[in-house]
C-alpha positions as CSV (number, residue, x, y, z in Angstrom):
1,X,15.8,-2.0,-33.6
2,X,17.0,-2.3,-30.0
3,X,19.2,-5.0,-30.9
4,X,21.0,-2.7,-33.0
5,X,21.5,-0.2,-30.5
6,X,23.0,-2.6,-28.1
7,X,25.4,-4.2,-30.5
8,X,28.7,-2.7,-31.0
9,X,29.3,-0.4,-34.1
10,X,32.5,0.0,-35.6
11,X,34.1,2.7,-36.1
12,X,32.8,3.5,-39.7
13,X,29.5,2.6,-38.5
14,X,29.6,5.1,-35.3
15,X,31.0,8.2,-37.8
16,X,28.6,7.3,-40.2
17,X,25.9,7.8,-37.3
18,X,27.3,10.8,-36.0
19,X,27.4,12.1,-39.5
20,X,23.6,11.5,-40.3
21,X,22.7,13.1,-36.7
22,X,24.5,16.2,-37.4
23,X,22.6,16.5,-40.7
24,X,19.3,15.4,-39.4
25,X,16.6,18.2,-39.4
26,X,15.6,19.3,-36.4
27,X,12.0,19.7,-35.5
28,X,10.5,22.7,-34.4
29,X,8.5,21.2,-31.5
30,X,7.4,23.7,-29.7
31,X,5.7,25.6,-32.6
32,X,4.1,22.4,-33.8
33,X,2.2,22.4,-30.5
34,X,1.6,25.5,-30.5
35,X,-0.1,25.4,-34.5
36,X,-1.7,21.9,-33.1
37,X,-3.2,23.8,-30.0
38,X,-4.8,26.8,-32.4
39,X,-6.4,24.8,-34.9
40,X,-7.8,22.0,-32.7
41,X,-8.8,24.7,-30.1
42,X,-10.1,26.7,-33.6
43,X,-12.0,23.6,-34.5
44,X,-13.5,23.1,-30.9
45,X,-14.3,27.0,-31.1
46,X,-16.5,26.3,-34.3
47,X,-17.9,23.9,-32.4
48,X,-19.2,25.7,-29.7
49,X,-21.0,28.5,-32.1
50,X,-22.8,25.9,-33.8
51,X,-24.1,24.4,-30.5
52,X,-24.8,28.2,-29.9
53,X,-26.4,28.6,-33.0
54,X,-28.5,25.2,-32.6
55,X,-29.9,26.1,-29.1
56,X,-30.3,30.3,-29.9
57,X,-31.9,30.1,-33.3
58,X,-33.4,26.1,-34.0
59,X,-34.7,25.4,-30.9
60,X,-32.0,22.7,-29.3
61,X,-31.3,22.6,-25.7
62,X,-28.2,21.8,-24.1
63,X,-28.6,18.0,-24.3
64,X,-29.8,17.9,-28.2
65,X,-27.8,20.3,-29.9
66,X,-24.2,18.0,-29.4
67,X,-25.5,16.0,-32.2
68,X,-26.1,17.9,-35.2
69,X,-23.1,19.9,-34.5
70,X,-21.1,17.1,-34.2
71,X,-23.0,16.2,-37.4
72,X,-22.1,19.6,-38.9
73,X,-18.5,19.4,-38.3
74,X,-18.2,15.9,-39.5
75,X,-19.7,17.1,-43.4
76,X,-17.6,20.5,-43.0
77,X,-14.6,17.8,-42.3
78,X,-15.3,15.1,-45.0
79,X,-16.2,18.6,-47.8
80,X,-12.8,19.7,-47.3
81,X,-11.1,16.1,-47.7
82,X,-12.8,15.7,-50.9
83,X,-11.9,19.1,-52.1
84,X,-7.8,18.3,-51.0
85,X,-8.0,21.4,-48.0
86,X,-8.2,19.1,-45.0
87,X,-4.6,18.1,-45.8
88,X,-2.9,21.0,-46.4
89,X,-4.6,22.1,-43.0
90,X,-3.3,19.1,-41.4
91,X,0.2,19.3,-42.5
92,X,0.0,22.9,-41.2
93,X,-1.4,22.1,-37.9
94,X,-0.4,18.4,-37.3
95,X,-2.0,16.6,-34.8
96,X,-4.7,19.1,-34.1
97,X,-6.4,18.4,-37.0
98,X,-6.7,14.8,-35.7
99,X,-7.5,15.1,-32.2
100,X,-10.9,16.1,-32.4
101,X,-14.7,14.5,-34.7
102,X,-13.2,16.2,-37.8
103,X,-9.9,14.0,-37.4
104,X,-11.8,10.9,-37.2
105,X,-14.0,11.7,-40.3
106,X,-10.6,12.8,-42.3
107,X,-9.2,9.3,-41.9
108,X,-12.4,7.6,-43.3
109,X,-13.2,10.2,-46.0
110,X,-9.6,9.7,-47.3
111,X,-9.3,5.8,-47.5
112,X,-12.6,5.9,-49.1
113,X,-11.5,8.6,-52.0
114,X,-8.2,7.0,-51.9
115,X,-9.6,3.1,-52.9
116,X,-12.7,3.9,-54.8
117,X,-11.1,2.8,-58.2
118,X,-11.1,-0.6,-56.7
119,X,-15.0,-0.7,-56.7
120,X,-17.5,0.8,-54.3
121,X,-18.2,-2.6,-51.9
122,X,-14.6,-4.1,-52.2
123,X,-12.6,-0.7,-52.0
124,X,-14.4,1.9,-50.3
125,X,-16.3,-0.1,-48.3
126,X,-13.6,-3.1,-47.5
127,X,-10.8,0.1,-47.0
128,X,-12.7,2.9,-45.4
129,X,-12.4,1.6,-41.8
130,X,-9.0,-0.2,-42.1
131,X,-7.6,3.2,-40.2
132,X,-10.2,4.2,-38.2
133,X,-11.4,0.5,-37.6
134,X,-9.3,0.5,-34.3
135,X,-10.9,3.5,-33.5
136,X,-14.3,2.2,-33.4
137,X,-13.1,-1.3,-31.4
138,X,-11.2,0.4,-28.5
139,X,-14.3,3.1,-28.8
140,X,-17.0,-0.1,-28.1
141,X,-14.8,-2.1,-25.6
142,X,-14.2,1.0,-23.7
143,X,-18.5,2.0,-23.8
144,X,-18.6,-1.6,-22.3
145,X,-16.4,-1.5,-19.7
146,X,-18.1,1.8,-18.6
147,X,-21.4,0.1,-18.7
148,X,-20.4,-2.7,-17.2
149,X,-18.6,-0.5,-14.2
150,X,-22.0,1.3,-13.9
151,X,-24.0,-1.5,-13.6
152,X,-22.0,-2.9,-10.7
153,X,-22.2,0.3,-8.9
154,X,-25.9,0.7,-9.4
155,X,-26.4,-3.0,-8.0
156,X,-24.3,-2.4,-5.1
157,X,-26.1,0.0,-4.5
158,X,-24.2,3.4,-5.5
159,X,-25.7,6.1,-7.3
């Protein structure tokens, strides 16, 4: 692609670019960021009242109740793949939707609904983390360099 841009275009070739800029759509960025701040900060906000709700009414303290409320949001997420609403959501709200557990859990709800005609072992289970495979590696590499960066400073005698 960068060769292209470097190499001399004739002049059919620059009005034929010039043409297909002009018509290009443009992008409304700013009110993509601001539907992608809403809904991700709507999402977090859900969040919160179910960690609320876990420590108020069930008996969680601060430290327990991140789990099932993770857990919570992660069914809520994968519910509205299967029913189709997660996407319309997302198409609304662009990367909000993704930034936070209920992105994560879209991506690997919708390769497994999208392959499962292939079998349940060879295409959901073989597909579902193609996506989110990455994901999960620079997620374990990362927890490993931190440990290992810990564990230095706690033998040198830090912390």
């Amino acid at each position: 692609m960068s060769d292209k841009k470097k190499k001399k275009l004739t002049p059919t070739q620059q009005e034929y670019q010039d043409f297909a800029k002009d018509r290009e759509p443009k992008r409304p960025v700013f009110k993509n960021c601001i539907r992608a701040f809403l809904v991700g900060g709507l999402i977090c906000l859900i969040g919160q009242i179910l960690q609320w709700v876990f420590i108020k009414y069930l008996g969680f303290n601060e430290k327990t109740a991140g789990n099932p409320t993770s857990a919570v949001l992660i069914i809520a997420s994968v519910l509205l793949t299967g029913f189709g609403l997660y996407d319309h959501i997302g198409q609304w709200a662009g990367a909000g939707t993704a930034v936070p557990v209920t992105g994560f859990a879209n991506t690997i709800a919708s390769a497994a609904i999208e392959h499962k005609t292939e079998g349940y072992v060879l295409g959901v289970g073989g597909n579902m983390f193609k996506l989110a495979g990455s994901v999960i590696a620079f997620g374990v590499f990362s927890a490993f360099v931190v440990a290992i960066v810990k564990i230095t400073i706690k033998w040198l005698g830090g912390m």
